[in-house]
C-alpha positions as CSV (number, residue, x, y, z in Angstrom):
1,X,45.8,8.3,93.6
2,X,47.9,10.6,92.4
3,X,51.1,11.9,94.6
4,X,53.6,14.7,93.7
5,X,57.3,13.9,95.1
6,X,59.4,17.9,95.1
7,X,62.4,17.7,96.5
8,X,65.5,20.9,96.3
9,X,69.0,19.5,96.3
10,X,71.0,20.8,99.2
11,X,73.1,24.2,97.9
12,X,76.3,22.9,96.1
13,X,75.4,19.4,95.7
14,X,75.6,18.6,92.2
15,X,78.4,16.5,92.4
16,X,76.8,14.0,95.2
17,X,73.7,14.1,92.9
18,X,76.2,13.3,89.7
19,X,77.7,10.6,92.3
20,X,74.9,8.6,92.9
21,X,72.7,9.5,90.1
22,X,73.0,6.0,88.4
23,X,71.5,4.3,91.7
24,X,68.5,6.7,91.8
25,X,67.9,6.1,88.3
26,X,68.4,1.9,88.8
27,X,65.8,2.4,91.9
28,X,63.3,4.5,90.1
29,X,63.6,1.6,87.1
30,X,62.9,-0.8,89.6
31,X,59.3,-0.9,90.0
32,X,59.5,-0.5,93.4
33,X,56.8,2.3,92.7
34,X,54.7,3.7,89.5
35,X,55.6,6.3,88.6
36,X,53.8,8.6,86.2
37,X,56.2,11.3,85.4
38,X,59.4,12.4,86.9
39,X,62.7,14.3,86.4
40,X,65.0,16.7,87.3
41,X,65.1,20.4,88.1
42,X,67.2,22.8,86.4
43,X,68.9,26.1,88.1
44,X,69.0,28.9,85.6
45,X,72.6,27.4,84.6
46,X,70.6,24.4,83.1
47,X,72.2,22.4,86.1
48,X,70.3,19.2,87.9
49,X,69.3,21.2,91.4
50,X,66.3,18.8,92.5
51,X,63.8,16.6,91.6
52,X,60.2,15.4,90.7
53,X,58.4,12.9,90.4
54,X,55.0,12.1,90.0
55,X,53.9,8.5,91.6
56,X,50.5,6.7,91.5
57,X,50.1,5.0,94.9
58,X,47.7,4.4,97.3
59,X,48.7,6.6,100.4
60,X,50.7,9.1,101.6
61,X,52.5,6.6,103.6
62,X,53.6,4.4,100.3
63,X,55.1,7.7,98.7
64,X,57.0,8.2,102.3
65,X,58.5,4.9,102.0
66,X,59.1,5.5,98.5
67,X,60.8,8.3,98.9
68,X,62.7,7.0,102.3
69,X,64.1,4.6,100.2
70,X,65.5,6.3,97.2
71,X,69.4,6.5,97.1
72,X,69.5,10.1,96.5
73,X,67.8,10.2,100.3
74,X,69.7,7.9,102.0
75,X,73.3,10.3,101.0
76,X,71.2,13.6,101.9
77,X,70.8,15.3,98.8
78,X,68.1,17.4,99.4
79,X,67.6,20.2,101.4
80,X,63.3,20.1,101.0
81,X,61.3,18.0,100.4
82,X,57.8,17.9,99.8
83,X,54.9,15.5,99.8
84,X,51.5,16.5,98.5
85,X,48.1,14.4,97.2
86,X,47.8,15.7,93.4
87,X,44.6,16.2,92.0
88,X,45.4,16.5,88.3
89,X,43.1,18.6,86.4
90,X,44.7,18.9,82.4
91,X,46.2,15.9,80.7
């Protein structure tokens, strides 16, 4: 099944998210999950602001731990975050 992953950086955080960006990326790289698609969110200056990511798991449960588990969790980047089932349609 198909899972999407949204999550908003907290308001000013770029530099955390520039801080630990390399660990997010080495975790995502990691197989720990398959992902599908994923990448960052732009604010109208063109700077990083969230994330998504688009992970192929079996539950709702595995994308919670998957997302638990990411570095740019565990320093409290984001502000949201949200967890749906996807049910893709096109593509």
């Amino acid at each position: 099944m198909l899972f999407l992953r949204l999550c908003i950086d907290k308001p000013d955080a770029l530099e955390l998210r520039n801080q630990h960006r390399d660990d997010h990326r080495a975790y995502l790289g990691s197989g720990v999950a398959k992902i599908v698609q994923a990448g960052p969110l732009l604010d109208e200056s063109g700077d990083m602001a969230g994330s998504m990511i688009i992970v192929d798991a079996e539950s709702l449960g595995d994308v919670q731990a998957f997302h638990d588990d990411d570095p740019f969790t565990k320093v409290g980047l984001f502000d949201k975050v949200l967890l749906y089932k996807w049910d893709r349609h096109i593509g």
